[in-house]
N, C-alpha and C positions, 0 to 999 in steps of 0.2 A: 156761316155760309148760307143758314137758311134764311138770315135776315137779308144778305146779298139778293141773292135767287126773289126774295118777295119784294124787294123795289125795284129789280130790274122789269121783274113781270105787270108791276104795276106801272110803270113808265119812266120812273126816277129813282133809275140807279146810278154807280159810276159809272165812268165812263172803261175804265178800267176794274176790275177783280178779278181775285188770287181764291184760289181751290184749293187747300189747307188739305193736302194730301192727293196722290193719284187716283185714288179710287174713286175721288169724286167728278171725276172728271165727266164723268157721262150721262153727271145729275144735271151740270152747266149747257153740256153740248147736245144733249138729247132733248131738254125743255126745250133749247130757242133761244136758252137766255144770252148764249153767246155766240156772235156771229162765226162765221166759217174765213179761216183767214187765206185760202189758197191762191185766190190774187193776190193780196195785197202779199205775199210772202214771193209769187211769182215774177211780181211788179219791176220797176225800176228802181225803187230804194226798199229792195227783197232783201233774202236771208238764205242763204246754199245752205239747206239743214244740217246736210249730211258731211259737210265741210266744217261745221260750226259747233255742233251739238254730238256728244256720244250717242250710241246706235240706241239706246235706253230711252231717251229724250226725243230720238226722233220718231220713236216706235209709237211712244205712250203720249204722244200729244196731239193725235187721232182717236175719235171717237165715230163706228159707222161710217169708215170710211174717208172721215171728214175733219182734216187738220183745223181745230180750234183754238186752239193753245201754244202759246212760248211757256217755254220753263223757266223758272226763276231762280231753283236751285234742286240739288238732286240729293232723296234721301238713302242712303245708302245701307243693306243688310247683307252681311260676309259671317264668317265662321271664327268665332274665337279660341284661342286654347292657351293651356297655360302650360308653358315649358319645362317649368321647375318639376309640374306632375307628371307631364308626360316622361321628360328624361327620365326620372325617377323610376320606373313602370319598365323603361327601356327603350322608348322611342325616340328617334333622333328630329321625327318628322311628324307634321300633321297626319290625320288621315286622310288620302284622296278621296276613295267610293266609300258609299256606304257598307258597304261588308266590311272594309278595315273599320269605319266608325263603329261597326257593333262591337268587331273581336277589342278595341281600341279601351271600349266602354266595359268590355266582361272583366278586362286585367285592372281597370280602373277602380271599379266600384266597390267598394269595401261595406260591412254589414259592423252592427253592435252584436253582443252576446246574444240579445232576444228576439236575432233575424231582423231587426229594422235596418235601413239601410241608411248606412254612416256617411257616404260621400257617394257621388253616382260620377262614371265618366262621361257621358249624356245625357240629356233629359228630351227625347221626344212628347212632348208633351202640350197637347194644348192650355192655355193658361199658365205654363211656366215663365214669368216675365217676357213673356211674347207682346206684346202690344197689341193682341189680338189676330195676330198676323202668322202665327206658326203654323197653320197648313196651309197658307202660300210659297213660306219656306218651304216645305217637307213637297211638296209641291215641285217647286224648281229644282232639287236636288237629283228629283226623276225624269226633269224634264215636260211636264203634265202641260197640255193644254187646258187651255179654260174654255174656249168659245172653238168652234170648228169651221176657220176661215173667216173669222169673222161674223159667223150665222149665227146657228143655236148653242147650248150650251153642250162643252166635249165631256162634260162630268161622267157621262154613261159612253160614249163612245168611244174617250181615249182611253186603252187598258192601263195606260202607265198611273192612272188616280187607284185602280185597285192594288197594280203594284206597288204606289207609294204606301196605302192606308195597310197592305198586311206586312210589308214591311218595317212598321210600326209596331203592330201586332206580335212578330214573331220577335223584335227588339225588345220590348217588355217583358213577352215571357223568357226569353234567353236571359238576361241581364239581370234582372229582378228577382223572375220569376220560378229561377234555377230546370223551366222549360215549363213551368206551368203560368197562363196566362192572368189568369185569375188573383192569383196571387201575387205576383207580379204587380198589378195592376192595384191592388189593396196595398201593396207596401208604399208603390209613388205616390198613389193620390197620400201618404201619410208624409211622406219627404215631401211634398210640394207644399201641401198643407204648414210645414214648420221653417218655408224658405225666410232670407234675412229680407230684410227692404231693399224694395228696387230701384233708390236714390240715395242708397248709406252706405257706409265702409261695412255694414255686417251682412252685405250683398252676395248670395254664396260663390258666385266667381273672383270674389274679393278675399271670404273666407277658404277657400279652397271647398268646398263644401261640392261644387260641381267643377271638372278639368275642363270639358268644352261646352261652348254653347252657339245657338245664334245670336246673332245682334246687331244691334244699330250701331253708325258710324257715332253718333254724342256718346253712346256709353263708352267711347277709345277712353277719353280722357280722363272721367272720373275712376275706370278701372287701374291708371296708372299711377295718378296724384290723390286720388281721393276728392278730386274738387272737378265740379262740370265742365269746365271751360279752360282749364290749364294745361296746354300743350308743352307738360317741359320736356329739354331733349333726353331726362333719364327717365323711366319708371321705377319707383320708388312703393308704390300698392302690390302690383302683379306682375312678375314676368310674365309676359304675354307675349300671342304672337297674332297676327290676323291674313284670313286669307279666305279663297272662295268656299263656295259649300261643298263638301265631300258630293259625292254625284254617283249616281247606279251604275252597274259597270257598263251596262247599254248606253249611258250617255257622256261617255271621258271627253270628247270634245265640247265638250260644257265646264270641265272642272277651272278653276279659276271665275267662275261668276255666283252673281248672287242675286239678290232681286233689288233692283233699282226705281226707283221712282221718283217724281218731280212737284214740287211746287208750281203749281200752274195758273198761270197769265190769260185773259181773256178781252175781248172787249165785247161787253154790253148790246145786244141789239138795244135798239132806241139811241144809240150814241149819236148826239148830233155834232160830233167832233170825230170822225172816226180816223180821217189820215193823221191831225195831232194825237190820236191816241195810239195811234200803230207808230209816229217815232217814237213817244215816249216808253213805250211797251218795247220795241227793237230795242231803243237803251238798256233799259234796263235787264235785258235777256242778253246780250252781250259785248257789255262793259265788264270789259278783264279787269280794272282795278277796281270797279265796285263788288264783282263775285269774290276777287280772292280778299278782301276788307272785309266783304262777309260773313265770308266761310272762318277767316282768323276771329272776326265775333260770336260768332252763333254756332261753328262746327259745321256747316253745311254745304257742302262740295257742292261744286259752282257744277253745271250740266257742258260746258263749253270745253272743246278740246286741247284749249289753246294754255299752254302753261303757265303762261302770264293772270290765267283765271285764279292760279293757288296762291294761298298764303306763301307770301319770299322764303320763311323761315320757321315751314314748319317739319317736325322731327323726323327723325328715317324710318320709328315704329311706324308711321302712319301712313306712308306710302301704301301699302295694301288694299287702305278706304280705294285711292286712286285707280291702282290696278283694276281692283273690282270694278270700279265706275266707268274705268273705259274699254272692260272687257266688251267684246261682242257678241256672246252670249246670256250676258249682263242682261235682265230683262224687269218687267211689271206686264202681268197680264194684257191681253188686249179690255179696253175700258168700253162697255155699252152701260146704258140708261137704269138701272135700278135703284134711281133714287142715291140715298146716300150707302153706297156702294155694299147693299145686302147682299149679294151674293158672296161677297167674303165673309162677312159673320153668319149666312147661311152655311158655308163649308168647317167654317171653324166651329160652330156647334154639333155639327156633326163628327169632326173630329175627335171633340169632347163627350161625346155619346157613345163612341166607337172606343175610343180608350177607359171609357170605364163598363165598358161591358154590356153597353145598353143598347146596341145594338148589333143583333146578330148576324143579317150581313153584308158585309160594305159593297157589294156588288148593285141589290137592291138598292140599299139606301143613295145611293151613287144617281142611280136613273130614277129614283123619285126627287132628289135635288136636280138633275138637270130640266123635268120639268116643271118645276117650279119656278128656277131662274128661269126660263121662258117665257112660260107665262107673265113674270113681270117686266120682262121685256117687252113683249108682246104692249101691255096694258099702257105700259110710258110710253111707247112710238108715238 
């Protein structure tokens, strides 16, 4: 992307490029490098977004205001669990809010002789196979804004980030920490520390090592077959089950979503082809039999409503990815200009700092990250 970004800005870029993730979206749309597509979507050979695309898609392909982006396909993060463990325990059911996912996790988690703990029933945990991304999760499940309208950053202003981050707090020491935080927090960072690989069958939602987690729509398949890309109609690895993120009790009409985001489509200022580049770009955001070809290749739910988007023949576990994807609550932050999207590994360090004890308190640290994402907002405009 940054080799993109440096020939469009030097004058010879495509005419078309793709943002390898949402977060970047506001590194393309805030430089310049990608023109503003609201005519030409407005136009005679336009696109009815909201007719076309899930509410996710239509949200997160604005940057400042300023629709720049088609989607190309949409990445999807839901709530996994493993049935065998939960039946086992006595649950028939996921957990909806977070208060069922702690009491859900205290009957779950089992310890060795010498107090280490043997299998956990969740892991809030920054850098647990998160992809970086776990307090945006932890994040949505409270409902938290990011930006406040669109303006400056809500880190400090919306209480629900305090209430995410001690809800954290008081999950670790319950769980763990038999009500002491501290320790609690000494025992995970030693289970994370001994997790299996994040691409092997010795994967601990594969071992049974952890019952629920977050996760990505690609990890469905290799938690079923063991292999990346094989959708068969039995699971044979994990009984599993997938579904939205458990949610605070303040925010049940949220429960069933998860965070959604897209592969995003642009075109180039300097394009000297720009209406050939907007039909080809229109094609390619939606052509139902190219998104569900796709998606059957690569795992990657198509961002278009239209069911002709999915794979013909893929299994009934995986319907859920779906669900999620076209909940309306389904969300990805709103996306402003901080480069390659630091203000998410700014909150995610900070989560990481806060769960291990090293920061005493999240209220502070809250409103000196919102102004800092500011300021570097400020500085890219």
């Amino acid at each position: 992307m940054a080799k993109s970004l440096a020939a469009i800005n030097a004058g010879n870029g495509p005419d078309i490029s793709v943002s390898n993730g949402n977060g970047n979206l506001g590194w393309f749309c805030g430089t310049g490098a990608w023109q503003k597509l609201n005519t030409l979507i407005a136009g005679p050979n336009g696109i009815d977004m909201k007719a076309t695309f899930n509410p996710a898609s239509v949200a997160s392909s604005i940057s400042d205001h300023n629709r720049c982006a088609l989607p190309l396909y949409s990445e999807v993060f839901a709530f996994y669990f493993n049935k065998d463990l939960l039946a086992k325990a006595g649950f028939a059911n996921p957990p909806k809010t977070t208060t069922e996912l702690l009491a859900y996790s205290e009957k779950l988690t089992t310890f060795n002789s010498d107090g280490s703990i043997k299998s956990a029933g969740f892991v809030p945990w920054a850098g647990y196979y998160g992809f970086d991304m776990d307090s945006m999760w932890l994040g949505q499940m409270f409902g938290a804004e990011w930006y406040a309208g669109n303006r400056s950053s809500a880190f400090a202003s919306d209480p629900k980030w305090v209430k995410a981050f001690t809800w954290q707090h008081d999950f670790i020491a319950k769980v763990f920490g038999g009500g002491n935080f501290d320790k609690g927090s000494k025992l995970l960072t030693k289970f994370v520390a001994g997790r299996g690989g994040e691409w092997s069958t010795d994967h601990d939602f594969m071992t049974g090592r952890v019952a629920m987690k977050w996760d990505a729509n690609w990890m469905a398949p290799m938690y079923c077959t063991g292999d990346d890309w094989a959708m068969a109609d039995k699971c044979t690895k994990v009984n599993f089950g997938i579904t939205g993120f458990p949610v605070s009790p303040d925010n049940l009409a949220a429960y069933g979503s998860g965070v959604v985001g897209q592969g995003q489509m642009g075109i180039s200022t300097g394009s000297k082809h720009v209406k050939d580049a907007w039909i080809v770009m229109k094609a390619l955001a939606t052509d139902t039999k190219l998104a569900a070809a796709w998606d059957a290749a690569n795992g990657s739910p198509s961002s278009l409503l239209a069911k002709a988007a999915r794979p013909a023949n893929y299994p009934a576990w995986y319907q859920p990815i779906y669900d999620v994807t076209t909940n309306p609550k389904s969300a990805y932050h709103i996306v402003k200009n901080t480069g390659e999207h630091l203000e998410e590994s700014m909150l995610q360090n900070l989560m990481a700092s806060w769960q291990a004890g090293d920061t005493p308190n999240i209220k502070t640290a809250l409103s000196d990250l919102a102004k800092k994402v500011d300021q570097i907002v400020v500085r890219n405009k």
